[in-house]
C-alpha positions in Angstrom: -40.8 68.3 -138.4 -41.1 72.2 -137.3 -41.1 72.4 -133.3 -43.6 74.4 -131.8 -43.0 76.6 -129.1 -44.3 76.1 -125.8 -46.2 78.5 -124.4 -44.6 80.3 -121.2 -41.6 78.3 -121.5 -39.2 81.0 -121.9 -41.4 83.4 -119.6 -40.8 80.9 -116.9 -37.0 80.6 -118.0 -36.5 83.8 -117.5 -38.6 84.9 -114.2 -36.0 81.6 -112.7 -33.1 83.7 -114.0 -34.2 86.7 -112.7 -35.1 84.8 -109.6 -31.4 83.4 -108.9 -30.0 87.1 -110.7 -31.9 89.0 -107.3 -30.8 86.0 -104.7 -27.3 86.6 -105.5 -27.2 90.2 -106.0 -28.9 89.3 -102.5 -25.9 87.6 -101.0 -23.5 90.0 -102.0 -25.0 93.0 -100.3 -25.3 91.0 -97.2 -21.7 89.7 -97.6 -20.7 93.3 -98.1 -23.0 94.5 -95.2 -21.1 92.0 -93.3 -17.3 92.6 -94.1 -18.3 96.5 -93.5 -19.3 95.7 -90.1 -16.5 93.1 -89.5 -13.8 95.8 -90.4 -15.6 98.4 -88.6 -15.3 96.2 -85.3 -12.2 95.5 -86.3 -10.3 98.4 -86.8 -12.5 100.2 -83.9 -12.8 97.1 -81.6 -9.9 94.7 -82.2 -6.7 96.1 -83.8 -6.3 98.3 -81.0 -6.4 96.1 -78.4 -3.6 94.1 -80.4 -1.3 96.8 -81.1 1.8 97.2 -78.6 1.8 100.1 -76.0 4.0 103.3 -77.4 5.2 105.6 -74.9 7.3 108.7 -76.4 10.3 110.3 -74.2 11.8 113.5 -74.8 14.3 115.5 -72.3 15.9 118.3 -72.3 18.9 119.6 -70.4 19.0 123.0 -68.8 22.2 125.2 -66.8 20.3 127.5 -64.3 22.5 128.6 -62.0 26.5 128.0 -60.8 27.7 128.5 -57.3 31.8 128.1 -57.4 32.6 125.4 -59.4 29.2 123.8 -59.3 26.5 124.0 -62.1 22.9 123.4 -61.5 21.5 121.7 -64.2 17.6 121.6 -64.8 16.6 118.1 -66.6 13.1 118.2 -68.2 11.4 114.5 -69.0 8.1 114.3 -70.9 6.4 110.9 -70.8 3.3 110.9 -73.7 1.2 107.9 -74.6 1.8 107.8 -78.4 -0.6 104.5 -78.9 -4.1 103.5 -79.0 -3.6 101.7 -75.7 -3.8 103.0 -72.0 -0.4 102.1 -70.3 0.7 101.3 -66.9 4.6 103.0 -66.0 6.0 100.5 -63.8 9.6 102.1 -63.5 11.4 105.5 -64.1 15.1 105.9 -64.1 17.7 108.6 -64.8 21.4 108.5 -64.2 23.7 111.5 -64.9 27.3 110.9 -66.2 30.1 113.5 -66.0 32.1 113.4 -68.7 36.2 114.5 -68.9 37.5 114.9 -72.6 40.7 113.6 -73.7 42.1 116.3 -75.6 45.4 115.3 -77.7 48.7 117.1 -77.3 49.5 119.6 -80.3 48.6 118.8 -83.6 48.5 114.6 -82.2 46.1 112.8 -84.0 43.4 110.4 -83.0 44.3 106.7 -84.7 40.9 106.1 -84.5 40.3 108.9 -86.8 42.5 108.1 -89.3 42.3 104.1 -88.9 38.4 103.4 -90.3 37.3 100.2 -90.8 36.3 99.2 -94.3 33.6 96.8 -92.8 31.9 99.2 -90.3 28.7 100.2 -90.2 29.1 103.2 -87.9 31.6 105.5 -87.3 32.9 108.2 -84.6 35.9 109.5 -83.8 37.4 112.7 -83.5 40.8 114.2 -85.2 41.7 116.2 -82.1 40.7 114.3 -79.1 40.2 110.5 -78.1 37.8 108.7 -75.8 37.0 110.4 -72.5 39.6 110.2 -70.3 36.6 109.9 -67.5 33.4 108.8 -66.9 31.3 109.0 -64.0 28.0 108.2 -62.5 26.9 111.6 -60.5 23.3 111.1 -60.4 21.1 108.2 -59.9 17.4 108.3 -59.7 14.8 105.7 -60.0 11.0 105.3 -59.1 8.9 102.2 -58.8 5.0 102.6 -59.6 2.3 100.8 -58.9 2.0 97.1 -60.6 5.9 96.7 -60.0 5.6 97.1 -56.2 3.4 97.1 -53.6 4.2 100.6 -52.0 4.6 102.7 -55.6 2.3 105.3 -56.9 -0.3 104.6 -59.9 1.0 106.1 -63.1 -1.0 105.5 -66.1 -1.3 107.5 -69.6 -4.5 107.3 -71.4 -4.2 107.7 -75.2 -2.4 110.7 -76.4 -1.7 112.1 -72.4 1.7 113.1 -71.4 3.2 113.9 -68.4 6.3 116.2 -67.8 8.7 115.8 -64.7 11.5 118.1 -63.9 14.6 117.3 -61.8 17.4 119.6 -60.7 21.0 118.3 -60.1 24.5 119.5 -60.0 28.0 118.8 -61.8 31.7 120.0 -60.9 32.9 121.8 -63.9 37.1 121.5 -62.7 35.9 117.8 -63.0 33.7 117.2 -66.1 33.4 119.0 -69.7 29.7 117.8 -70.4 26.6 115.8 -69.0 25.0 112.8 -70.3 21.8 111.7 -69.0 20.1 108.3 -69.8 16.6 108.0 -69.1 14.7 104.8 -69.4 11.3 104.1 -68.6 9.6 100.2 -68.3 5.6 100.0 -69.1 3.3 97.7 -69.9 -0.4 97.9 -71.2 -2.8 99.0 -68.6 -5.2 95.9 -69.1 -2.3 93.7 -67.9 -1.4 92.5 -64.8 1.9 94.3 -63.2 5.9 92.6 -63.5 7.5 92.9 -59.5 10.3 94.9 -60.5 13.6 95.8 -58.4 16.6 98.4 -59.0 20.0 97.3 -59.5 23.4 98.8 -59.9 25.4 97.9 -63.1 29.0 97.3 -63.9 29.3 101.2 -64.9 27.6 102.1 -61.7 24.4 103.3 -62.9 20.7 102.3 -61.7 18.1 100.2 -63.3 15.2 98.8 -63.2 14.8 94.2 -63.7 12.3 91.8 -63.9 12.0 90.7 -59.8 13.1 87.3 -58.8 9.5 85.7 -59.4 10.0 86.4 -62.9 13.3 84.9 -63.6 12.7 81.7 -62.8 10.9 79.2 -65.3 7.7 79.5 -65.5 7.1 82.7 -63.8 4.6 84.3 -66.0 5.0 87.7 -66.0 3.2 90.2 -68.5 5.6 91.8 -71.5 8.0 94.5 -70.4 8.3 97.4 -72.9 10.7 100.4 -72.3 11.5 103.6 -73.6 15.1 104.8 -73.9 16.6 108.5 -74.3 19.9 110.2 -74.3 20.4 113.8 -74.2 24.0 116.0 -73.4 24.6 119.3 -72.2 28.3 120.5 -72.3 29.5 122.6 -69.0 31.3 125.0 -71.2 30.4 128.9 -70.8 
């Protein structure tokens, strides 16, 4: 037996089809809308707040004058916020080592020159002279800011500031053949509380900047220390 056809069956089939075709073409554009807005806020909003503070140092060392033996030495430090964070500079320090070579005898030869290690990842060593023969601290200079104790100056970079600092020391050339200076600087983000912070002498007699006592013991709480190290020389030589 032949079927007949109803009428409007398939006319109703396919206005429900079309029907569920719009609701989730429907969906998707709001889903879309949605994730748009949700990354938006998120990359704008939220991953910055996440990312770590990033402060930049560069220095540069200077001779700008002698008087008898002694060199004046100019030491430029630039501080720059490199992050998407403002940031709170709790500490500054800078130490100055002289430095005497220890230039071999005649054609003697540095062992640790010839002598290399197959398993080391690093070498440095020179034919003609050896470790220095002396190292010492002639300079040390620290600051505490704001947030790492009570009587310090505020010091905080906005994103992409910098600031540039210049100090002027001196160095006995019958003493030293070049100048190292270590500069290290302790921040945190701006939107934390501060760390107490106090300056200490090392074994090697130079200065820095530690957590204070309330933060070494258990339980003390303090916000995340981040710091910023650079090395720069300058040899005394004319």
């Amino acid at each position: 037996m032949a079927h007949k056809p109803v009428p409007g069956r398939w006319g109703t089939l396919r206005l429900e089809a079309d029907t569920v075709n719009n609701i989730v073409q429907t969906i998707a554009l709001i889903g879309a809308g949605i994730w748009a807005v949700y990354t938006f806020v998120y990359q704008s909003e939220i991953a910055p707040g996440l990312a770590p503070p990033t402060v930049s140092l560069t220095s540069t060392l200077e001779k700008v004058g002698r008087h008898g033996d002694m060199t004046a030495i100019r030491a430029t430090l630039t501080r720059a916020n490199a992050g998407q964070n403002s940031v709170r500079v709790l500490a500054l320090t800078y130490n100055a080592i002289g430095i005497r070579e220890n230039f071999l005898a005649g054609e003697t030869i540095n062992p640790a020159f010839a002598e290399i290690d197959p398993a080391a990842t690093s070498v440095s060593a020179a034919k003609y002279y050896a470790e220095p023969a002396r190292q010492e601290a002639i300079l040390r200079h620290a600051i505490l800011f704001a947030g790492a104790h009570p009587g310090g100056s505020p010091a905080e970079l906005s994103p992409g500031e910098s600031v540039t600092r210049d100090i002027v020391f001196y160095a006995d050339r019958k003493k030293f053949d070049r100048i190292r200076l270590r500069v290290q600087l302790l921040f945190e983000k701006a939107s934390e509380p501060g760390v107490p912070l106090a300056l200490e002498t090392d074994a090697q007699g130079l200065i820095t900047a530690v957590p204070g006592a309330s933060c070494r013991v258990a339980g003390g709480g303090c916000a995340t220390l981040y710091a910023s190290d650079y090395v720069t020389e300058l040899s005394l030589w004319d």
